[in-house]
C-alpha positions in Angstrom: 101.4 89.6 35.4 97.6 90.0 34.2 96.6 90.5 30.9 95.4 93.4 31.2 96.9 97.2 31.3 96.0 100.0 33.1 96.7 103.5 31.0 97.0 105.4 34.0 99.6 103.5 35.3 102.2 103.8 32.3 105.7 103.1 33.6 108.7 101.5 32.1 108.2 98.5 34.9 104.4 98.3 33.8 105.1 98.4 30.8 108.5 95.5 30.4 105.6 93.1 31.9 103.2 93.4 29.7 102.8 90.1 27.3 102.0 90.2 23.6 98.3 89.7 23.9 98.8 92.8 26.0 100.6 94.9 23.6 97.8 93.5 21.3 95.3 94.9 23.3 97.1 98.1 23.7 97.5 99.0 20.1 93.9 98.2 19.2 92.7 100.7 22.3 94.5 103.2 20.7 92.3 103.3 17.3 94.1 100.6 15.1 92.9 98.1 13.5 92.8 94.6 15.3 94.5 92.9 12.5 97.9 95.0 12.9 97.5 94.1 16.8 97.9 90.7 16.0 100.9 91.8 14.4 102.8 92.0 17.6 101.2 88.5 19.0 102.8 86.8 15.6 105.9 88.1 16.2 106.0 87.5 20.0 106.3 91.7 20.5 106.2 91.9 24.4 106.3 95.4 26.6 110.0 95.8 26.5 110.0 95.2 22.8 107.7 97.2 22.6 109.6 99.7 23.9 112.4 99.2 21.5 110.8 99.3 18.5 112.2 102.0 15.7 109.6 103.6 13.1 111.7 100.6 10.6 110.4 97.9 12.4 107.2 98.8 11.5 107.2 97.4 8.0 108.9 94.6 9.6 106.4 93.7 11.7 103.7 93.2 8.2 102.2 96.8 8.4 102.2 97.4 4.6 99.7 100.6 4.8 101.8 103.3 4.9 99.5 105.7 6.8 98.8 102.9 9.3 102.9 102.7 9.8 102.5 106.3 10.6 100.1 106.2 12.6 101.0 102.9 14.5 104.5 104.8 15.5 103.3 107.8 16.4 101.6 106.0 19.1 104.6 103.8 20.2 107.0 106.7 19.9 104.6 108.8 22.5 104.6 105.3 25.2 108.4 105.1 25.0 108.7 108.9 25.4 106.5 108.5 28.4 108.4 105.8 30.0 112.0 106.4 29.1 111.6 110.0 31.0 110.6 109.1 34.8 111.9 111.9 36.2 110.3 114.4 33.7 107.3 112.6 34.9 107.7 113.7 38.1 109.3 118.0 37.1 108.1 120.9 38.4 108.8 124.9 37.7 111.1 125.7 40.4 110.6 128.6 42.1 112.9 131.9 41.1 115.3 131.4 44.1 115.2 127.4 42.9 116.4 129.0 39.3 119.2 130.6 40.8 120.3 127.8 42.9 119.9 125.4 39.8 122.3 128.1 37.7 124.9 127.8 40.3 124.6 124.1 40.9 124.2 123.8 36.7 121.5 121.3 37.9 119.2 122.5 35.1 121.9 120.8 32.1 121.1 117.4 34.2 117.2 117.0 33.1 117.2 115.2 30.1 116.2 111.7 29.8 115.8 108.8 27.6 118.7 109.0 25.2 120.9 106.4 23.7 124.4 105.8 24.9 125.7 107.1 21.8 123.2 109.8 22.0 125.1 110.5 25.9 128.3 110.6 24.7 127.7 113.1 22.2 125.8 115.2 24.3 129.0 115.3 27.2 131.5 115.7 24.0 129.5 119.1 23.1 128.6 119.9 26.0 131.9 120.3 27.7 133.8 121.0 24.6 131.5 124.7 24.6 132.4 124.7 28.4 136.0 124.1 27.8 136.1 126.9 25.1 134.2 129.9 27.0 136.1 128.7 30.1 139.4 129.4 27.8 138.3 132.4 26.7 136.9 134.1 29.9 140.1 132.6 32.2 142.5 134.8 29.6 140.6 137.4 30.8 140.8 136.7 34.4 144.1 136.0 34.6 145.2 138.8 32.9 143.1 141.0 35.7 145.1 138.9 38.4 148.5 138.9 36.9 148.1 142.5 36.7 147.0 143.5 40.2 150.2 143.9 42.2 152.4 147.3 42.0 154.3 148.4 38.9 157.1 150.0 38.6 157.1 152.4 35.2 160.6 154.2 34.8 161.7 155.9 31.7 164.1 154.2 29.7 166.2 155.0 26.2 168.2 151.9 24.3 169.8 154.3 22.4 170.9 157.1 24.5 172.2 157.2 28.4 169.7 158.2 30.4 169.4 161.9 31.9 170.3 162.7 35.9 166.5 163.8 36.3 165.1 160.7 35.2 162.2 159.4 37.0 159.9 156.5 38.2 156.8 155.5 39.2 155.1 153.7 41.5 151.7 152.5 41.1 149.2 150.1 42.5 147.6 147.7 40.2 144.4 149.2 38.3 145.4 152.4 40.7 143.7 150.3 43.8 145.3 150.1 47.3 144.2 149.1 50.7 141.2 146.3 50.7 140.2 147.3 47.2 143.0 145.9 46.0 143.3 143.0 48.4 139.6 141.9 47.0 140.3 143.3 43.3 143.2 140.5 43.9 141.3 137.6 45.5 138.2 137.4 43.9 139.9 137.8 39.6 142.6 135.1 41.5 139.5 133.0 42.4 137.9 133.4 38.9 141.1 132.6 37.0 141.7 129.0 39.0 137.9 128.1 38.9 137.8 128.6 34.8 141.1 127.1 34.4 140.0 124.0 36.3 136.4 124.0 34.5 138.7 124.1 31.4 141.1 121.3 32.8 137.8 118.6 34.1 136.1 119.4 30.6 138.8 118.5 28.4 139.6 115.0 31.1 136.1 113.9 30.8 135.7 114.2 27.2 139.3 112.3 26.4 137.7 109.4 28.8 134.5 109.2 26.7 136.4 108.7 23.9 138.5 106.0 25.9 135.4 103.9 26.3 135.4 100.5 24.0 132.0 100.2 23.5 128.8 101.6 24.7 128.1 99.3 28.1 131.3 100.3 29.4 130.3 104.3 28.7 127.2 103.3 30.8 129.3 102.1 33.5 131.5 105.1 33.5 128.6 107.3 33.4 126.9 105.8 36.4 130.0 105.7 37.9 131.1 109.8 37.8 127.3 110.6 38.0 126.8 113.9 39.1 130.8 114.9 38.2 129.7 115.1 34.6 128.4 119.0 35.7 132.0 120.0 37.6 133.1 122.0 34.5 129.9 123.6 34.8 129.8 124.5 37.7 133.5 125.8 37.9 132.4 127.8 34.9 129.4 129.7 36.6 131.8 129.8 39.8 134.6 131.1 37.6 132.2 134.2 35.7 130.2 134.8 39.0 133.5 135.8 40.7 134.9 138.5 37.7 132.2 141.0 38.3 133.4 141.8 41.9 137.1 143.0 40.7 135.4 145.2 37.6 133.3 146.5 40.2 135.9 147.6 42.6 137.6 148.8 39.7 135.0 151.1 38.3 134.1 152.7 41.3 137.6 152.7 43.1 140.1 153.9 40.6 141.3 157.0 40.8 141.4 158.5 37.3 137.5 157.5 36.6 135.5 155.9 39.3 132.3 157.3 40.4 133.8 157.2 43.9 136.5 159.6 43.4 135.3 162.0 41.0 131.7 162.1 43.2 134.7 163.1 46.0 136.4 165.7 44.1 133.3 167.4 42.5 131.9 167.5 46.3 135.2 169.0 47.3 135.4 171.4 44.6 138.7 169.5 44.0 140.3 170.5 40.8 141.0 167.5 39.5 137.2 167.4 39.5 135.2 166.6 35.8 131.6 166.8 35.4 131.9 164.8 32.1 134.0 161.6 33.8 131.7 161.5 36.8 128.5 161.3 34.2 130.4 158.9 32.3 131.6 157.2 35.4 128.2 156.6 36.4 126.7 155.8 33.0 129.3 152.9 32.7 128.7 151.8 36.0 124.6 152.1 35.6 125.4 149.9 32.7 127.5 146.9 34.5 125.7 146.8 37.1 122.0 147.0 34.8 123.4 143.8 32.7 124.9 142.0 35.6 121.5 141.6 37.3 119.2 141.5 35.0 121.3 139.0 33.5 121.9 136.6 36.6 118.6 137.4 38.2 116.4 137.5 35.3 117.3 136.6 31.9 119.0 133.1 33.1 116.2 132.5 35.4 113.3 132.6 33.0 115.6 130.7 30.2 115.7 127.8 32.8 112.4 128.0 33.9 111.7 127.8 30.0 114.0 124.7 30.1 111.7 123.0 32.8 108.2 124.6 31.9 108.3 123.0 28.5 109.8 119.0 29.6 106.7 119.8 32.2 104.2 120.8 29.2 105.4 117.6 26.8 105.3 115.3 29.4 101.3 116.1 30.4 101.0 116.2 26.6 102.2 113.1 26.3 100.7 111.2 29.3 97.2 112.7 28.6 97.4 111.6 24.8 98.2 108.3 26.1 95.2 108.4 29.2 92.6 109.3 26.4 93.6 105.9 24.5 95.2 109.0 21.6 91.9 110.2 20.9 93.2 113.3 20.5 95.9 112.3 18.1 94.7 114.1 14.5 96.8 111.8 12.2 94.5 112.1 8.8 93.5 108.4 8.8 90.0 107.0 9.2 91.0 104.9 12.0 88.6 107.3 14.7 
């Protein structure tokens, strides 16, 4: 076991072995007095202690000086962030097509480490309850595109009076689409409606089994036990929104009335039925989808997750090279440099 430590070899394992004279040593390396380093040998304050320790334990442990409680902490605080976050340790900025594979996959809501059981639960609780709600939201929406897609029937009618011998009907397709349009406009706003509906359906389960767990070892357990599982509304949710741009597409540029395609047709034509002002509007609105979509799926979200990992990456080097330099660095207002 040693009694020594090595500060560029600061890991949770290294750590749980060191001994009290160790976490002694430790403390005093870091600028502190000797005196409140002998704190930890009196009260037999080992490595995985150590790493327990709250900012209340301080007083407990006979530092009276309340700048030196301050300052002890911040230092112990910093070593458990270091070792509670292996992983973090080890991030790096994915690459942009890594973003976009991390967005489908919702890989980039697994990176956090070091939090409590209870901290966990509340986190999945949140977490899938905004899942469940914009899954909710965006499958009425969906639905209502694919319930909507086969052929109508619109007739005249009149409660209150027979109807006349020239009455009439008729007969559209849905969103006036035919032929593959329609056969796509239907499969992919089917395939978006099931995917949210099931991102809303394994959101809600999960979060009624976190409640149904007694006590926080057997939420650990469960949590091991599902793993990777916990992201499956997620990723039905992406799924779910990636699909519903295809239909509005098809629709914008397909239907008869106002799609680019058509009145581009017409006006080529000389048809009559052709407008200059829908097929500038027609194109503005579809300029505009199609500007939003992309920048939104291949930028925006992309640089907000490679946000998401750049600054764990930034903390963590912040935090390991404070620790490195023995917290040299660390500008607390006390005399102790």
């Amino acid at each position: 076991m040693g009694d020594t430590f090595d500060v560029s070899d600061i890991t949770a394992e290294s750590v749980k072995k060191w001994t009290p004279s160790v976490v002694c040593k430790w403390v005093v390396s870091t600028a502190m007095e000797e005196d409140i380093g002998k704190h930890f040998v009196e009260h037999s304050i080992n490595g995985e202690l150590l790493l327990r320790l709250e900012f209340a334990d301080m007083n407990k442990l006979g530092v009276v000086n309340v700048g030196d409680e301050f300052a002890l902490w911040d230092r112990i605080e910093v070593l458990q962030r270091v070792c509670k976050k292996p992983a973090t340790a080890n991030l790096q900025m994915p690459s942009w097509p890594m973003r976009l594979v991390k967005l489908l996959t919702f890989a980039f809501a697994d990176t956090s480490e070091g939090k409590s059981v209870e901290d966990l639960k509340n986190e999945i609780v949140a977490a899938h309850g905004n899942v469940a709600i914009v899954s909710t939201l965006v499958w009425a929406i969906a639905f209502d595109i694919f319930y909507n897609c086969a052929y109508s029937t619109f007739c005249l009618s009149d409660a209150l009076n027979p109807l006349p011998p020239d009455h009439f009907c008729i007969t559209s397709g849905g969103f006036d689409l035919d032929g593959w349009r329609l056969n796509a406009f239907y499969c992919f706003s089917g395939l978006s409606a099931i995917f949210l509906l099931f991102s809303t359906v394994f959101a809600v389960i999960q979060i009624i089994m976190v409640f149904e767990m007694s006590d926080e070892l057997e939420l650990e357990i469960f949590l091991d036990l599902i793993g990777g599982a916990t992201a499956l509304p997620g990723i039905f949710l992406v799924i779910g929104i990636v699909c519903i741009p295809v239909p509005i597409t098809l629709y914008m540029i397909w239907n008869s009335m106002h799609g680019c395609y058509f009145q581009t047709k017409h006006w080529m034509e000389d048809h009559p039925a052709a407008n200059l002002t829908n097929l500038v509007m027609s194109y503005v609105a579809e300029a505009g989808v199609l500007f939003l979509a992309i920048t939104t799926i291949v930028w925006w979200i992309p640089v907000f997750i490679g946000d998401l990992y750049q600054c764990k990456v930034d903390a963590m080097k912040e935090d390991i090279e404070m620790v490195e330099g023995n917290f040299k660095d660390l500008d607390l207002g006390d005399a102790h440099f």
